[in-house]
C-alpha positions in Angstrom: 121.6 55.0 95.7 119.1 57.3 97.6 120.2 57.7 101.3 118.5 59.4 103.6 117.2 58.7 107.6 113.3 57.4 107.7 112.4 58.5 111.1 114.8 56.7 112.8 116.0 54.3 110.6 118.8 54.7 107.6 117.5 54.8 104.2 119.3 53.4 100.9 117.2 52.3 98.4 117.8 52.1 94.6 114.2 52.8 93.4 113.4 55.2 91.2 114.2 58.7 92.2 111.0 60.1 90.1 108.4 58.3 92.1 106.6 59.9 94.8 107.6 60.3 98.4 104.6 59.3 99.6 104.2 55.5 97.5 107.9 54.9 98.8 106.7 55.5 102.6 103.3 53.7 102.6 104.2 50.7 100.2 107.6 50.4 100.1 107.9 50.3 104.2 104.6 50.3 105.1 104.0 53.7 107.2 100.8 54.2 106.9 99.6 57.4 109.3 100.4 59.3 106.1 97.4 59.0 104.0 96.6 59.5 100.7 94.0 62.3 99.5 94.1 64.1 96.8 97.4 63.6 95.3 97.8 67.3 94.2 99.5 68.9 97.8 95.6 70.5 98.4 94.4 68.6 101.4 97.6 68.0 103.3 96.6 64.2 104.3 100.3 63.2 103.3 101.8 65.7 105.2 105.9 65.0 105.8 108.7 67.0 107.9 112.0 67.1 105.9 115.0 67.9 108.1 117.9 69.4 106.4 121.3 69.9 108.2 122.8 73.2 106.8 126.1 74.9 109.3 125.5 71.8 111.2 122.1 72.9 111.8 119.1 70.7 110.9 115.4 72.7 109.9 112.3 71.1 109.4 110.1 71.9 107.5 106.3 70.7 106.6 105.6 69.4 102.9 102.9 67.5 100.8 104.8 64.4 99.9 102.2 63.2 97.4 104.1 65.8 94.8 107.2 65.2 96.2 110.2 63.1 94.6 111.6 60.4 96.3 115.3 61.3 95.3 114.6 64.6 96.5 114.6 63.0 100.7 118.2 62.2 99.8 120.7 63.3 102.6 117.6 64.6 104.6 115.9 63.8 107.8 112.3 62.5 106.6 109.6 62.2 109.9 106.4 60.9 109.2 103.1 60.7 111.5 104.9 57.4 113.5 108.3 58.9 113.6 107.1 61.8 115.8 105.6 59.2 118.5 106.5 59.1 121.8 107.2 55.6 123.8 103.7 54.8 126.1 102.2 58.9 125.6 101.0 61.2 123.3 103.2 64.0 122.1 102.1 67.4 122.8 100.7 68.1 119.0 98.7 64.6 119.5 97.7 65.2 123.0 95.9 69.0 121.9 94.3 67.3 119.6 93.3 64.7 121.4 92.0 66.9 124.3 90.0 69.3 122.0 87.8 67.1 120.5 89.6 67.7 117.4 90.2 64.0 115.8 86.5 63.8 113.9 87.1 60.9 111.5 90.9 60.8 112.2 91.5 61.1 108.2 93.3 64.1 108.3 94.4 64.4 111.9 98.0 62.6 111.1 98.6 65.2 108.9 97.6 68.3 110.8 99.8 66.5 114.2 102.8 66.7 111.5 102.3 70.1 110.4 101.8 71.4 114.6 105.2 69.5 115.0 106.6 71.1 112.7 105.6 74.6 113.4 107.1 73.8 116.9 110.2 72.3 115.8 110.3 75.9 113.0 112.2 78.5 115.9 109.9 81.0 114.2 107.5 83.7 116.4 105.7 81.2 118.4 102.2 82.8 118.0 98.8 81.7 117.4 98.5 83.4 113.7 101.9 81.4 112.8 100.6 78.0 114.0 97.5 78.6 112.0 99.9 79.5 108.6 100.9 75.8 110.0 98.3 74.0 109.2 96.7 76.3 106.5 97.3 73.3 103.9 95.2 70.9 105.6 91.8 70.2 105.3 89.5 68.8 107.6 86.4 67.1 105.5 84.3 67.0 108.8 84.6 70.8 108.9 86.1 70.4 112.3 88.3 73.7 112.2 87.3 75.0 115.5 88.6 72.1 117.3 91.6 72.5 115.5 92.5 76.0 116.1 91.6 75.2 119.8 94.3 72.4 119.7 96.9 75.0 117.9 96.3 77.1 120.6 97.2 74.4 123.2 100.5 73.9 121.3 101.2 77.6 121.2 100.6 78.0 124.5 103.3 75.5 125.7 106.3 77.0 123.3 105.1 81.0 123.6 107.3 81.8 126.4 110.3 80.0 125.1 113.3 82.4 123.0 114.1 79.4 121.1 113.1 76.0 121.3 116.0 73.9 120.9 115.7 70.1 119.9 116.9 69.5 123.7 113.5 71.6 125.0 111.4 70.2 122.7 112.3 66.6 124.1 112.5 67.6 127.2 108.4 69.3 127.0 107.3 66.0 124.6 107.3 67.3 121.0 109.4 65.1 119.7 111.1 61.6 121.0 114.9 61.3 121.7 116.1 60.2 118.7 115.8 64.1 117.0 119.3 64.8 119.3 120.9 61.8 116.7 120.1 62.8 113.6 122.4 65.7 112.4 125.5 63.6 113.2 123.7 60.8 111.6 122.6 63.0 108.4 126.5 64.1 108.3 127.8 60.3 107.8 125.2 60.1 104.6 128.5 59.9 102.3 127.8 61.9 98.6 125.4 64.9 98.9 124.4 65.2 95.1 122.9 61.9 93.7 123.9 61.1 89.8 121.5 62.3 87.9 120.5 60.9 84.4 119.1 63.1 81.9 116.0 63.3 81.5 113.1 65.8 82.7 114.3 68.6 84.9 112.2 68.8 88.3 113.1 70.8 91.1 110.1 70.7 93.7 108.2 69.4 91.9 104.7 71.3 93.1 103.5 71.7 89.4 105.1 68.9 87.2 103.6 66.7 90.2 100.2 67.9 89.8 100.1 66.7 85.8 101.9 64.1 85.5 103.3 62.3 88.6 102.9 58.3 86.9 104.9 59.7 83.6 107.7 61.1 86.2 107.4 57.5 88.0 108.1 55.4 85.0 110.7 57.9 83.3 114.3 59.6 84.0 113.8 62.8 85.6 116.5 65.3 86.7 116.3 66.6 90.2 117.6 69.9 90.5 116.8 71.2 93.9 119.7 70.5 95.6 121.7 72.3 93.0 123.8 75.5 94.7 124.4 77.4 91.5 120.2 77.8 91.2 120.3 78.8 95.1 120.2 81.8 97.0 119.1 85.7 97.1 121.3 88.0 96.3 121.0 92.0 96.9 123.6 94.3 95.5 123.1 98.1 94.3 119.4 97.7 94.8 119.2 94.7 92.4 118.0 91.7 93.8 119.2 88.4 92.1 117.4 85.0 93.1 118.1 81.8 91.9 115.2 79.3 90.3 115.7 76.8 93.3 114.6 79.5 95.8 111.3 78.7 96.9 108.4 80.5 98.5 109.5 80.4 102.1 113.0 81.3 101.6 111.6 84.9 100.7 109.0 84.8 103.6 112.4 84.4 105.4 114.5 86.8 103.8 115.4 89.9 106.0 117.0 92.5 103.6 113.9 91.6 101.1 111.4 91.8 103.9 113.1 95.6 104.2 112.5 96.4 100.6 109.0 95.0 100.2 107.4 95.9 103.5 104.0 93.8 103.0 106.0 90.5 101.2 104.8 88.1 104.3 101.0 89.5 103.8 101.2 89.2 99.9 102.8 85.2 99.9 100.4 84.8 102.7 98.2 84.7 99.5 100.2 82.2 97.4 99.1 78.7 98.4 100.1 76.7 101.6 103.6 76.7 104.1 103.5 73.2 102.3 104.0 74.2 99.2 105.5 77.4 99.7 108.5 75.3 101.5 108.5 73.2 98.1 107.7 75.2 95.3 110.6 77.2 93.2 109.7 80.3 91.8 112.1 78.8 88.3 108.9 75.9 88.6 106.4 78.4 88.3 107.6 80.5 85.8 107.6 77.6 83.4 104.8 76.3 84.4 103.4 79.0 82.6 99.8 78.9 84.3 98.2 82.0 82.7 97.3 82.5 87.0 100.8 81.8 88.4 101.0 84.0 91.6 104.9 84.3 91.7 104.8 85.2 88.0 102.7 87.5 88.1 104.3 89.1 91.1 107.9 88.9 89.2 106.1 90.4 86.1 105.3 93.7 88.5 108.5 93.9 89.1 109.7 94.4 85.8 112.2 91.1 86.6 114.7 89.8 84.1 115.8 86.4 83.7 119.1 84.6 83.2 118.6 81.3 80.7 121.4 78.9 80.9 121.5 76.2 78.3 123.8 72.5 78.0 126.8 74.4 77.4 126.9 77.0 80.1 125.9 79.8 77.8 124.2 82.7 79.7 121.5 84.4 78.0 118.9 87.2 79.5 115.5 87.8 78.7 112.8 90.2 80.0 110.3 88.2 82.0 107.4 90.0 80.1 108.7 88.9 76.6 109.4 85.4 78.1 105.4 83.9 77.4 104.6 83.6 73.6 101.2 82.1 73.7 99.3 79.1 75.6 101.9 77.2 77.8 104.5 78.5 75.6 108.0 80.2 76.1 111.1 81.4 75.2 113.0 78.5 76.8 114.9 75.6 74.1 115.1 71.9 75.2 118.2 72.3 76.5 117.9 75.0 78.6 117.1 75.7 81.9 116.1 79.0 84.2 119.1 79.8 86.3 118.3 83.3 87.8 115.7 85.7 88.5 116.7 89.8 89.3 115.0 93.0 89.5 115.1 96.3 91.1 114.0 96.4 94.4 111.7 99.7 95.4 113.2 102.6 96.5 112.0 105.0 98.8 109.6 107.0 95.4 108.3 103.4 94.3 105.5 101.4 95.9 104.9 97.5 94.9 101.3 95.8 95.5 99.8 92.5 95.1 96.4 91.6 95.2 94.1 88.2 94.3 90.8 87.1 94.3 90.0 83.0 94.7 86.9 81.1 96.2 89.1 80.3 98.9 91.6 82.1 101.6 94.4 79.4 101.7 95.2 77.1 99.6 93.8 78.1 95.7 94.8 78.6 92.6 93.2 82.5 91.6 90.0 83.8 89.6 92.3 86.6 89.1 95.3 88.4 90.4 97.2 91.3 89.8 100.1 93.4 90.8 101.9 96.6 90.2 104.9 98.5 90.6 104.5 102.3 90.5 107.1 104.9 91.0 106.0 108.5 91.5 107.4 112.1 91.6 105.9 115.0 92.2 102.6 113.6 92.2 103.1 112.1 88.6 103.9 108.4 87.2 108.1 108.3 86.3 107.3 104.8 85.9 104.8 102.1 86.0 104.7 98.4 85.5 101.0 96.7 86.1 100.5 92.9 85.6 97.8 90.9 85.3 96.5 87.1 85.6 93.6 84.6 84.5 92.5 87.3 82.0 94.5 85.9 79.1 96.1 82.6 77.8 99.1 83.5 79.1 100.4 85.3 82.6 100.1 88.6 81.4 102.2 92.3 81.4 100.0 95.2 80.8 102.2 96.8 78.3 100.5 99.7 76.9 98.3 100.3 80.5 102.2 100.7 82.0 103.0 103.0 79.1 100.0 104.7 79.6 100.5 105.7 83.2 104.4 106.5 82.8 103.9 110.6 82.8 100.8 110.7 83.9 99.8 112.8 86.9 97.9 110.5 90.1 94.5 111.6 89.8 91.7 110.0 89.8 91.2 110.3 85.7 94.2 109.1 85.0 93.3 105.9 87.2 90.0 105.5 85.5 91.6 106.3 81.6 94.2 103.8 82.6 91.5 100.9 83.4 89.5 101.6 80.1 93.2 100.8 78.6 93.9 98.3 80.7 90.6 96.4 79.6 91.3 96.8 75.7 94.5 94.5 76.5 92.6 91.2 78.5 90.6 88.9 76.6 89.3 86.4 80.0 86.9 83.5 78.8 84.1 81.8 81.0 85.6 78.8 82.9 85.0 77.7 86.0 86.3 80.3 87.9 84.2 82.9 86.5 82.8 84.4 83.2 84.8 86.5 80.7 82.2 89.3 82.5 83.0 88.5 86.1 86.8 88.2 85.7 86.7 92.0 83.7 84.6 93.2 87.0 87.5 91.7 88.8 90.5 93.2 86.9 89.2 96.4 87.5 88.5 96.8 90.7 91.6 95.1 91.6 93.2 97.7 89.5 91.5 99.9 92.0 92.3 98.5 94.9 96.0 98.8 93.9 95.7 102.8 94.7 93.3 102.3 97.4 96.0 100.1 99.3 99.1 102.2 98.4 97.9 105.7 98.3 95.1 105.5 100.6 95.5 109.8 101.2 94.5 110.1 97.7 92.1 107.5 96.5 88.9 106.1 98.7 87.0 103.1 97.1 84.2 105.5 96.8 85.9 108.0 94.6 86.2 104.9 91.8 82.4 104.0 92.4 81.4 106.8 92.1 83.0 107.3 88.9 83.2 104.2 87.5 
């Protein structure tokens, strides 16, 4: 039975776990402020909060619950549009919006109210650039962003000179109603924190599998695996970092020690979709998926990462990530197994890490092409490189011979420009419609560039490649 609190009433309901979050609350009991757009997590109509008590501490956080399981709300706080309502007056999320002018068609505007209340309700830096991040996943189709932004500026403006914003403030200053003070007793009475799970597919957020096939996942066992501890966690030790295939996104936006390693990690996931789906999406999901332009791939790739397979029997098996992808959608990975762990050596103090992407959008978008790289120089000369590459090839894709290539090499500028004449030889792009096999070359190569622009901007100018190019 899947348990769980519905604003502020008590869940149990025996449908199917595999069906969407989003049909159970607008047919099943009739909450209909969350709307239904696109049913892909791009336009943030059906935007949810999900409240998990952890150390007898609840955090919300925003999500797209069109891709969403419904057994996946089990033993957590769900708030939709309605349950953040306030008895005879507007909250203070509805009441910026309201006062700015920033409604329009009111389509989208329970969504972007959810997504304010939960950046308020978040205890992160309460500053205008973090509110935006907020809302980043919603999309206004009357084009009435400036309104918007005006409102999240109302809303930051109220919580910017609090520390931290407990539930008690946030009552207290009309953010949320009462009931918020109830629910992490409440979610601590939901007896049984792992459902029974049937075989079946295994889906953990769901942010990909959701996308292609949601009515296949609605009618059929599937296997939820997010909740599961042994595919949790980040784990530094001897300048190895080990991350389970539940972790998502956000949890290393919010991870300290890594944070310290990789000193520009917030501005680089800042590139990989939406706080909606970087709250939902695990980085075991989007290995699998396989998507020749999977950000977090291609990242991991750079990073020369290894990955732990674990099959029916709880046989361990490791693989290098960049021998993992055999050809179109295709991998190293039997029926019965599943991803359980990520590592890789973090950069040292010699060694640089960069990730750069192109799309037609800034939030939000899948990529026309990205790329990363992992260099580590001494004495002005390559002891090791790793370069990766994506939407260039029918699979995500690790530069082998460009990294080989480089390793001994001296940083100058020829080496740079002999490396991207290899590095060219080894993509084969086609025309789609996010560019032609020309424009996606172009693209690889100055990316490639803009790799040693970014991280050794003494040595390199974008001129000196245009020049020479």
């Amino acid at each position: 039975m899947i348990t769980f609190i519905l604003n502020n009433k008590i869940i149990k309901t025996s449908e199917h776990s595999g069906m969407t979050l989003l049909d159970f609350v607008r047919y099943q009991q009739r909450l209909t402020g969350t709307k239904i757009g696109c049913r892909e997590g791009d336009c943030g109509a059906c935007t949810l909060l999900v409240g998990t008590l952890t150390n007898d501490i609840i955090e919300y956080q925003s999500i797209t619950s069109c891709i969403s399981p419904l057994g996946n709300a089990h033993g957590k706080h769900i708030v939709t549009v309605e349950g953040t309502n306030l008895k005879n007056k507007l909250t203070t999320a509805q009441e910026a919006m309201r006062a700015n002018y920033a409604t329009q068609c009111g389509f989208c505007t329970p969504g972007f109210v959810v997504a304010l209340t939960g950046f308020a309700l978040l205890n992160s830096e309460n500053n205008y650039n973090n509110a935006i991040d907020a809302i980043s996943g919603n999309i206004c189709r009357c084009t009435g962003y400036k309104a918007i932004e005006k409102a999240a500026h109302q809303v930051v403006e109220k919580l910017e000179h609090q520390e931290k914003t407990s539930l008690k403030w946030l009552i207290d200053n009309e953010f949320i109603p009462e009931y918020f003070e109830t629910i992490p007793q409440r979610l601590k009475d939901i007896e049984g924190r792992y459902l029974n799970q049937p075989k079946g597919k295994y889906v953990s957020g769901g942010t990909d599998l959701y996308v292609q096939k949601a009515d296949h996942l609605a009618d059929n066992d599937v296997h939820l695996i997010a909740e599961k501890d042994y595919l949790k966690g980040i784990t530094i030790e001897n300048g190895i970092c080990m991350i389970g295939t539940n972790t998502t996104v956000s949890d290393l936006w919010n991870h300290k020690a890594l944070n310290h390693s990789l000193p520009n990690l917030k501005k680089h996931l800042k590139l990989v979709s939406s706080e909606q789906i970087r709250n939902m999406a695990s980085l075991g999901g989007n290995l699998v998926n396989a998507s020749p332009i999977g950000d977090m791939t291609i990242f991991l790739l750079a990073l020369n990462s290894d990955i732990t397979i674990l099959n029916s029997k709880q046989q361990e098996r490791t693989v290098a990530l960049k021998n993992f992808y055999q050809g179109y959608k295709t991998y190293d990975l039997k029926s019965d197994e599943l991803l359980k762990e990520i590592s890789f050596k973090l950069p040292t103090k010699a060694s640089s890490f960069n990730f750069e992407k192109v799309c037609k959008r800034t939030h939000l978008d899948i990529a026309s092409v990205n790329s990363a790289v992992h260099f580590s120089v001494e004495n002005e000369t390559f002891s090791e490189a790793h370069v990766s590459i994506g939407g260039v090839a029918a699979i995500p894709k690790y530069l082998h011979n460009t990294s080989t290539f480089l390793t001994g090499k001296p940083l100058t500028l020829e080496t740079i420009l002999d490396a991207s004449n290899q590095l060219q030889k080894e993509i084969t792009p086609i025309s789609d419609v996010r560019g032609t096999s020309d424009y996606k070359r172009l693209l690889a190569r100055q990316l490639f560039f803009a790799h040693f622009t970014e991280l050794f901007p003494n040595n390199f100018t974008l001129n000196d490649f245009i020049q020479h190019a």
